[in-house]
FIBAVEX-504700 format. One line per 2 residues: number of its first residue (from 1); for each residue y, x, z of N, C-alpha, C, CB. Coordinates in Angstrom, 3 decimals, m for minus. Atoms other than C-alpha are relative to their C-alpha. Glycine has a CB too. Layout:
REM residues N
NUM	Y:X:Z:Y:X:Z:Y:X:Z:Y:X:Z ~ ...
This chain:
REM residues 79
1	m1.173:0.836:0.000:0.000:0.000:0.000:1.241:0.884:0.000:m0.005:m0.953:1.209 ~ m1.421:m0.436:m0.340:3.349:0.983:m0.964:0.778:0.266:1.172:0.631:m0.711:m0.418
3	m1.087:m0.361:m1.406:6.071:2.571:1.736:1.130:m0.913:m0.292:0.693:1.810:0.140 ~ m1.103:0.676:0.110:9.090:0.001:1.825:1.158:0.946:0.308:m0.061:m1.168:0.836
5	m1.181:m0.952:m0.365:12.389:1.601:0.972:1.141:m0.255:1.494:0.937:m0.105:m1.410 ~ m1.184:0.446:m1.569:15.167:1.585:4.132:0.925:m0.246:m0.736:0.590:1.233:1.360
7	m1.226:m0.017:0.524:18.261:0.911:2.834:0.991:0.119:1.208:0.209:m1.220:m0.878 ~ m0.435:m0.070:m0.664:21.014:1.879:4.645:1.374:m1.054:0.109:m0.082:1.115:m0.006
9	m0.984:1.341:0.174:23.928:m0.751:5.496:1.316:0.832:m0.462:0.292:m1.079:1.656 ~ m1.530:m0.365:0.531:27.486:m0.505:3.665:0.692:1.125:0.922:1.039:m1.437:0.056
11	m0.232:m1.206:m0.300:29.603:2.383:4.678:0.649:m0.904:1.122:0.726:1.135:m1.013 ~ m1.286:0.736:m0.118:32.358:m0.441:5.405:m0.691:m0.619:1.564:0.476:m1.304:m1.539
13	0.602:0.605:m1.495:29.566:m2.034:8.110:m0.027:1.299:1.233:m1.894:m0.637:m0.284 ~ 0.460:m1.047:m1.048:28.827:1.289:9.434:1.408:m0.023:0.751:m0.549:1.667:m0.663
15	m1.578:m0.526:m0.748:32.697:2.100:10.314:0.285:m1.634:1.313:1.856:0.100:m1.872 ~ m0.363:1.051:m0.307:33.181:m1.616:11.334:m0.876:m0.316:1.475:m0.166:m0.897:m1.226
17	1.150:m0.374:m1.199:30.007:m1.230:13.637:0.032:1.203:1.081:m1.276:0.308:m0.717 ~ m0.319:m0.854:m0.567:31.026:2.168:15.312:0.946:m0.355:0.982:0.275:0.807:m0.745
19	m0.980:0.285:m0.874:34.215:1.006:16.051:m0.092:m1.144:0.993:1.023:m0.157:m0.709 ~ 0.500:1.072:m0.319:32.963:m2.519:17.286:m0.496:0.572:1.962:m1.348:m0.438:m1.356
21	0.637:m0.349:m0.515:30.660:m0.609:19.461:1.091:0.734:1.140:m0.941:0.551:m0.819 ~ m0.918:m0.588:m0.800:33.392:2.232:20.913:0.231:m1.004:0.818:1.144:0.547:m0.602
23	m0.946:1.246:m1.056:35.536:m0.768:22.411:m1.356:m0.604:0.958:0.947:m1.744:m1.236 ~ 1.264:0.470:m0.710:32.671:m2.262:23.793:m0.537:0.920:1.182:m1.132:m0.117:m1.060
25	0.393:m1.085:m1.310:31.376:1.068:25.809:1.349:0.471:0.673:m0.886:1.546:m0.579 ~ m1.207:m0.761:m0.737:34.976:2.072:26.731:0.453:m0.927:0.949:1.258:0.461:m0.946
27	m0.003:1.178:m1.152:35.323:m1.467:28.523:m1.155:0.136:1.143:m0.250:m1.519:m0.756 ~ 1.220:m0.300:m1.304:31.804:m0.798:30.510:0.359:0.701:0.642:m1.309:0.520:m0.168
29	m0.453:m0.752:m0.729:32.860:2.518:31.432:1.385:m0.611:0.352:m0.077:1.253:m0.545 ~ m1.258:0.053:m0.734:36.413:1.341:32.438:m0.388:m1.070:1.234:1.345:m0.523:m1.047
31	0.563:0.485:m0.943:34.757:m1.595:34.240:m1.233:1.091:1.459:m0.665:m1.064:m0.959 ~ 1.043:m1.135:m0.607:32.242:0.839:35.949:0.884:0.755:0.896:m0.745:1.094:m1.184
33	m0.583:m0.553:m0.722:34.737:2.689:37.569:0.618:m0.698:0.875:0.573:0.654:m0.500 ~ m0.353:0.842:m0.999:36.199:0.255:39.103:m0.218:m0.526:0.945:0.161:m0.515:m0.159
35	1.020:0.793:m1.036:33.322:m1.454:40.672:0.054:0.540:1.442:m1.600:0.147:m0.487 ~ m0.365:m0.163:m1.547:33.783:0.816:43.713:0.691:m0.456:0.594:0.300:0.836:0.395
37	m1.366:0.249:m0.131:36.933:0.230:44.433:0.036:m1.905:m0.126:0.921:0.991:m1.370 ~ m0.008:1.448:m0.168:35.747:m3.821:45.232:0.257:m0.468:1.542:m1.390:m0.553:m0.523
39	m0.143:1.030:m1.598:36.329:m6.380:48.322:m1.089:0.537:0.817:m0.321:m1.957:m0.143 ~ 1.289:m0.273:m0.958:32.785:m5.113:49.596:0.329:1.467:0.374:m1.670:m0.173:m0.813
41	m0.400:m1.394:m0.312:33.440:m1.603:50.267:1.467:0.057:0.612:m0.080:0.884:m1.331 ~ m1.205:m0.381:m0.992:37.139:m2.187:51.511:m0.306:m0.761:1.238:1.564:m0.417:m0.572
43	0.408:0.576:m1.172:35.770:m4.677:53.742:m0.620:0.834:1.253:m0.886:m0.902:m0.419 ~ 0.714:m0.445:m0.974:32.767:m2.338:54.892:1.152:1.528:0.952:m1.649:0.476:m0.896
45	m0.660:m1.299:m0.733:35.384:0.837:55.656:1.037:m0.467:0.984:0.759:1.055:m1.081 ~ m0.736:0.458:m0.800:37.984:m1.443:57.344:m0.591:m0.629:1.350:0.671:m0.775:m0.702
47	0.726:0.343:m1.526:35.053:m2.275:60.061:m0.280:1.572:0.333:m1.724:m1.153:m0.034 ~ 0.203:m1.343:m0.858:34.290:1.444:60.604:1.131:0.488:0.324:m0.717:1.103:m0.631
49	m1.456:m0.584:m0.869:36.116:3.991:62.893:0.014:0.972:m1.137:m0.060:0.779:1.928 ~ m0.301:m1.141:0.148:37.552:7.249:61.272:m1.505:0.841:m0.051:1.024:0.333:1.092
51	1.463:m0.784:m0.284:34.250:9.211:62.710:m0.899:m0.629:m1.297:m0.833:m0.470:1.810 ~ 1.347:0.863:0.589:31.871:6.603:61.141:0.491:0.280:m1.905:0.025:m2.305:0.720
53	m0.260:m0.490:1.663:33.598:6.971:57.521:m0.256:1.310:m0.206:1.497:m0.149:m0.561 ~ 0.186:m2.000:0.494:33.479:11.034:57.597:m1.223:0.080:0.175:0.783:1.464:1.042
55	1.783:m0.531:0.553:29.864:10.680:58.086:m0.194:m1.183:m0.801:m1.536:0.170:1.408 ~ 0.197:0.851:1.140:29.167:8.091:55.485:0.462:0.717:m1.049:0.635:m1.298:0.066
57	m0.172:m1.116:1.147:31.150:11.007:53.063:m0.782:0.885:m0.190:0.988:0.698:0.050 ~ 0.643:m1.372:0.061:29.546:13.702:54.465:m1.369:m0.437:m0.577:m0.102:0.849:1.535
59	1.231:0.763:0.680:26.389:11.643:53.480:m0.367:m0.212:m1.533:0.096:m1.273:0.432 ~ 0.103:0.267:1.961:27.167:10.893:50.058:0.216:0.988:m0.311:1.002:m0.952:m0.971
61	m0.400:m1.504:0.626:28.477:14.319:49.547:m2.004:0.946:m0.207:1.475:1.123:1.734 ~ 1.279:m1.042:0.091:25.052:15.992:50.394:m1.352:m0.659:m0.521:m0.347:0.631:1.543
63	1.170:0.125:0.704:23.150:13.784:48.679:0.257:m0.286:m1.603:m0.805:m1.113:0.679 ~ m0.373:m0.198:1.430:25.134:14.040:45.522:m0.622:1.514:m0.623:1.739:m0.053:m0.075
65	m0.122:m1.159:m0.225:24.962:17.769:46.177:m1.308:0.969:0.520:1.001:m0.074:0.800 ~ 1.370:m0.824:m0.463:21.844:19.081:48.229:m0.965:m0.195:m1.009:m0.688:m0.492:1.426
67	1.174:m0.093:0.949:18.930:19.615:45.747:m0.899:1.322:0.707:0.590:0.318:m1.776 ~ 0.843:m0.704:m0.675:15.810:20.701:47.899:m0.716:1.078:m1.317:m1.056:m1.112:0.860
69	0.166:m0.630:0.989:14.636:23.864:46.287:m1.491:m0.234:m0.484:0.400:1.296:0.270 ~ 1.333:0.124:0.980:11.413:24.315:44.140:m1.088:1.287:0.620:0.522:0.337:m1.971
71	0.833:m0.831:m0.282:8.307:25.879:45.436:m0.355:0.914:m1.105:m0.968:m0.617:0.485 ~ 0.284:m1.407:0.877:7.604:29.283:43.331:m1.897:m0.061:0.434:1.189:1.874:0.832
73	1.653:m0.244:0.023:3.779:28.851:42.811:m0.729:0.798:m1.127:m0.695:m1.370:m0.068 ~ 0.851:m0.889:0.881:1.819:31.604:41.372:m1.549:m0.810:m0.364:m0.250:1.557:0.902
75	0.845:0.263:0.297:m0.994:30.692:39.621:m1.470:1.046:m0.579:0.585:m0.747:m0.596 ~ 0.707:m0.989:m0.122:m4.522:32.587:39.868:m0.614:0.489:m1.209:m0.802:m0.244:0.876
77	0.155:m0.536:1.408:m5.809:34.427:36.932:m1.644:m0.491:0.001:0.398:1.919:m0.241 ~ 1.008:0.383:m0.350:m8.588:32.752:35.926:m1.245:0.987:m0.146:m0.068:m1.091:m0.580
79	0.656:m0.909:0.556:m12.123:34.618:35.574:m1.110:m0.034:m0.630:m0.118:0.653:0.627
């Protein structure tokens, strides 16, 4: 059985489709950033003290950040 050719779509769709698309992901990401910065999170920091927020940073910091290292395992030669 024959291979069916692909055809590729108009140049005019492609551009029209790119750009379509851009706007589309540049709204997610702009939404996306934002989402922190909601009622739930000013709520939860306006019930903690001072103390209680600097460890809730220090928290997110080291688990953005700490990456437990990697065991170095030799492997035996076989015989």
């Amino acid at each position: 059985m024959a291979k069916k050719k692909r055809h590729s779509p108009p140049a005019a769709f492609r551009k029209y489709l790119r750009d379509h698309l851009r706007e589309h992901y540049r709204a997610i990401g702009a939404k996306g950033g934002k989402a922190a910065a909601g009622k739930g999170i000013k709520k939860r920091y306006a019930a903690m003290t001072p103390a209680e927020r600097s460890a809730l940073a220090k928290k997110a910091a080291l688990a953005r950040w700490w990456k437990a290292p990697k065991k170095a395992r030799k492997k035996r030669p076989s015989s």
